[in-house]
N, C-alpha and C positions, 0 to 999 in steps of 0.2 A: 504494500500500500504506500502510495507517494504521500508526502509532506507538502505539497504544494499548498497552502493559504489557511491550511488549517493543521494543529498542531493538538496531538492528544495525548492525555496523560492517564494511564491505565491502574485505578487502585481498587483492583477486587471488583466486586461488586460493581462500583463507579466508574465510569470512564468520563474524564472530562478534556471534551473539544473547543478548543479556542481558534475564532478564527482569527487570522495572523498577518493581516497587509496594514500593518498599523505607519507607515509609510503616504497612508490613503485613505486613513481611517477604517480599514480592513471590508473597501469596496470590494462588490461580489464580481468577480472574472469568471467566464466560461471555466478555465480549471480549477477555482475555488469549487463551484458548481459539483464538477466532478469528482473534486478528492470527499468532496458531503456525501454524495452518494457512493463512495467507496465504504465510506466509514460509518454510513447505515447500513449498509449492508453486509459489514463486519459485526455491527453491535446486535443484529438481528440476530446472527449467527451464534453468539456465542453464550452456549447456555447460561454461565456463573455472573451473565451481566445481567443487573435491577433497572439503574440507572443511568444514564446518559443525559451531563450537565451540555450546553450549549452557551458558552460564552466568547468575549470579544477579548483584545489582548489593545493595550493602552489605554484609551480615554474614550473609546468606541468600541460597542458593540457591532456593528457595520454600520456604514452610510448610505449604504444602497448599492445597486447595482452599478457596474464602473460603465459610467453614461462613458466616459472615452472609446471605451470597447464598444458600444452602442452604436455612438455615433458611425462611427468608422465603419462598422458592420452593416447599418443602415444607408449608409450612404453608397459601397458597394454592390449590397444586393439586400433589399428591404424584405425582398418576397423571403429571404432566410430566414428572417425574426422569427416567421411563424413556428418554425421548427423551435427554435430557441427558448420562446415562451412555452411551448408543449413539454419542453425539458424542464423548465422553470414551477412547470404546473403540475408534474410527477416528481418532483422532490417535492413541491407541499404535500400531495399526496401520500407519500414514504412518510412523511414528518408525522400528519394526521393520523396514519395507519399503524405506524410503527406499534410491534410490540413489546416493546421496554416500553418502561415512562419518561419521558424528554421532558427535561427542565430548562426553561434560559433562566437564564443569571443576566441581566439586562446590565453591564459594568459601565455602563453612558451610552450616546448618541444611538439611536436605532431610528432610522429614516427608510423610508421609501419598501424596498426589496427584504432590509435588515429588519422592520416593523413586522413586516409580513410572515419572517421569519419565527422570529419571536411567537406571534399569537398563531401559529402554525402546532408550537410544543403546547404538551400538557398541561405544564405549569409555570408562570414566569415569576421572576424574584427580580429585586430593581434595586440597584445604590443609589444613593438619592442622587447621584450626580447625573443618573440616565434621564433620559428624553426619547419620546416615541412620535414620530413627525412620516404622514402619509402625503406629499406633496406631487404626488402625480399629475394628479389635475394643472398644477401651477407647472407643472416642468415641460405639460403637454404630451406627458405619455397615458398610460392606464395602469389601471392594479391589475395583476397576473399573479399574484402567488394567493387566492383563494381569501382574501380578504372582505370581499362581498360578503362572502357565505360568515366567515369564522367570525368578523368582529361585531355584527350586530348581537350575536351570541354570547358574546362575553361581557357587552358595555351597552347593549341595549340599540335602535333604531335610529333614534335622535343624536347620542352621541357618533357614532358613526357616522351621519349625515355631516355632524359638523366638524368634527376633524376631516374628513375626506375632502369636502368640499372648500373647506380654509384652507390647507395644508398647514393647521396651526401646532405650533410643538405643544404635545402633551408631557407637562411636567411628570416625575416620580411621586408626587404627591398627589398628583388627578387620577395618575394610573390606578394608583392605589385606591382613593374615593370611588374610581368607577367601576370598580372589579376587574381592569384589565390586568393587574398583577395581585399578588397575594402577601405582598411583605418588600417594606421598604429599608433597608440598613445603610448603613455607613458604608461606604463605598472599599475602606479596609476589609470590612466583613462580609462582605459580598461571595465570595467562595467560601467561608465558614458555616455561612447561610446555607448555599447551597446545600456543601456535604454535609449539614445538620438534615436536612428535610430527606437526603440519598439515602440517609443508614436510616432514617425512620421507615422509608417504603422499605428498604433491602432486610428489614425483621420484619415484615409485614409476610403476611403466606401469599406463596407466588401465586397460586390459584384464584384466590379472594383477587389479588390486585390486576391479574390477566380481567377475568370477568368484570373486576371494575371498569376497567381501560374502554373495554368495549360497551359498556351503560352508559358511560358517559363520555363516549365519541361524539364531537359535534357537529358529526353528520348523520346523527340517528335521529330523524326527525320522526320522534317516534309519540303515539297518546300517552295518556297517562296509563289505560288497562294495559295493551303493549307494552310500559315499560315494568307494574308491576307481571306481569307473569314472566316478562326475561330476570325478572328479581328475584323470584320465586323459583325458576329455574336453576339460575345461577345459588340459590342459596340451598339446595339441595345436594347440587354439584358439588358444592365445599364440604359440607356435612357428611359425603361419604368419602370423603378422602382420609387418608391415614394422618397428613399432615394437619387437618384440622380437629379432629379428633384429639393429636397429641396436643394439639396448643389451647383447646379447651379443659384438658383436663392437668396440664400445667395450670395455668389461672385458677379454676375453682380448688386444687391443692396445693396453692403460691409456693411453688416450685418454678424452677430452671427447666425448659425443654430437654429433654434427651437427643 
């Protein structure tokens, strides 16, 4: 697996990806692109992984796609884009689909392609130095990493209308008020953060947390009866497994697992 633009630090359970053009603010390249989907599709693989942090290296978490490489590509041969965005549109899908749990670690600036990215994962976490800024509309391109779909789901119809249509930057404390992140820290503690919340899911039972994953996929556009009986489903599932068994009967005789 290449090192190209992203940089991964493998501990146990955890694998944390940093993406790494801090030269650019860690803008997304055609081969950043590619080493992501190398390294989802290593983390998919590899049984002893829970978690997969996604964070940015310097003062940016990315600033978006490298409009340099755009231009250039667009100017060449525009009718290419469409393949390019198709590529752009099955790594959100991997991200959404994945099954580990994907956390960003928001460490500053997340703009455009990098925003997208962001509310792509599971769970995002923010230092207060981060910012989440959608400015397509202003720059004169579109959203393509499935942001339509995902952010009115997390922040509601309204909000979404108005960051997309301002391209106005959303602070770390708005993120936070509007439920598009889940915890806001000092920008030191920001990867502390992270592996605090890693080892909580990585003791959690694989089973329980797979069947979570997929409850609350945000493209399960599902009733309420539909989701109680995949609940009901799912809570049976765990019930006969040997591992849930053990970790119930650890707890009710406050004992240590075997």
């Amino acid at each position: 697996m290449s090192n190209q633009g992203v940089q991964l630090e493998q501990r146990g359970e955890v694998w944390i990806a940093a993406l790494s053009r801090p030269d650019v603010l860690n803008a997304i390249d055609v081969a950043m692109i590619e080493r992501l989907f190398e390294l989802l599709a290593a983390a998919a693989a590899e049984p002893a992984l829970r978690v997969l942090i996604l964070t940015g290296t310097g003062r940016a978490f990315s600033s978006g796609r490298d409009l340099r490489e755009l231009a250039a590509a667009a100017a060449t041969n525009p009718q290419s884009e469409r393949a390019s965005i198709e590529r752009l549109q099955t790594l959100t899908r991997r991200l959404v689909q994945h099954p580990k749990v994907v956390c960003a670690a928001v460490n500053g600036l997340a703009v455009g392609l990098g925003a997208e990215l962001a509310v792509a994962c599971d769970v995002r976490l923010a230092a207060d130095t981060a910012s989440f800024t959608f400015p397509e509309a202003q720059r004169g391109v579109f959203f393509t990493g499935g942001v339509l779909h995902l952010l009115p789901r997390l922040v509601g119809a309204g909000r979404t209308a108005h960051w997309l249509l301002t391209g106005s930057s959303v602070s770390a404390e708005e993120a936070l008020r509007s439920g598009l992140v889940t915890c806001v820290v000092p920008a030191d503690r920001l990867r502390d953060e992270a592996l605090s919340f890693a080892t909580a899911v990585a003791q959690a039972a694989p089973q329980s947390i797979d069947l979570l994953k997929q409850a609350l996929r945000p493209t399960r556009d599902i009733d309420l009866e539909a989701m109680l009986t995949l609940e009901a489903d799912g809570a049976l599932s765990c019930l006969n497994s040997a591992d849930a068994l053990e970790r119930l009967r650890a707890f009710v005789e406050r004992r240590e697992r075997s």
